[in-house]
N, C-alpha and C positions, 0 to 999 in steps of 0.2 A: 170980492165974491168968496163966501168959507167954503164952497166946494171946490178950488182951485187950491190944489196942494202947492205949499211954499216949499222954497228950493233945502228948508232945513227936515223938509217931511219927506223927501226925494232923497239924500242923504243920510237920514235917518233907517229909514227903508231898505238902502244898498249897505248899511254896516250892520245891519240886523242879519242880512243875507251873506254875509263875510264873515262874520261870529258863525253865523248858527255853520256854515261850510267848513272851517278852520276846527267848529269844535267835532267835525264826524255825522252832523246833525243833514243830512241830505236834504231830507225831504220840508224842513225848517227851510231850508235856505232856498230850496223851488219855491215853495208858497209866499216868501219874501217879492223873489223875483219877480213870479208873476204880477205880485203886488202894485211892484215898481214899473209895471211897463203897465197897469190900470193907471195908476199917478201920474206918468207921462201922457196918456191919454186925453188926461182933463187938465194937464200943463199948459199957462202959455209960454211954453219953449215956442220956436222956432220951428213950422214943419219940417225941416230937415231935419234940424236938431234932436226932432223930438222919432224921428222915422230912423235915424242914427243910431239913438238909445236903446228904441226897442230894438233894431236888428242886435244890438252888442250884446241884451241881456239875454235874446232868444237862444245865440249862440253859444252861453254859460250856460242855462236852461240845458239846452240841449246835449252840452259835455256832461253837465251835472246828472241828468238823466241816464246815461251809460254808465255811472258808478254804480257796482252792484253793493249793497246793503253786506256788512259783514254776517248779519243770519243767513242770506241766501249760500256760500260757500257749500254747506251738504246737501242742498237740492240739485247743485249745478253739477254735482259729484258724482249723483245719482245717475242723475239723467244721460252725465256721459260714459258712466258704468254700460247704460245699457245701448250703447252704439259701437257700431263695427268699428275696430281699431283704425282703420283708415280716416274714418270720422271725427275718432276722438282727439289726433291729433289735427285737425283741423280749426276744430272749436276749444285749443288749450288758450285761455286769456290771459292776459299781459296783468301783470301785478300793477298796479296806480298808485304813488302815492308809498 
């Protein structure tokens, strides 16, 4: 069946999303992701195997998603400019990386 991705299209898909991550490219390597857990989808992995995959990728996803975008630093700067100093050390974030 050509709408059954081969295991070299599933691998292709998760080093696409490792490049584009490795080079700073965030939002590349979500769209990969996602990509990769549609490919699983129409896999015949093994439903475990295939409910495994997605939970591992959702969980990268989901780290990858809390990386903030190096443009955003003077919005986040702003915004904690204007909160009560009690506040602002509250919301200070952890450097990543």
């Amino acid at each position: 069946d050509s709408n059954v991705p081969s295991k070299s299209a599933l691998i292709t898909c998760l080093t696409a999303a490792l490049t584009a991550s490795s080079e700073g490219d965030t939002e590349e390597a979500l769209r990969e992701l996602r990509f990769f857990q549609t490919l699983i989808g129409k896999s015949r992995l093994s439903p475990a195997l295939t409910t495994q995959f997605r939970n591992q990728s959702q969980r990268i996803i989901e780290a990858l998603a809390l990386v903030e975008p190096p443009g955003a630093e003077p919005a986040r700067h702003r915004l904690l400019a204007q909160l009560p100093p009690e506040w602002q050390r509250r919301y200070q974030l952890a450097l990543v990386g």
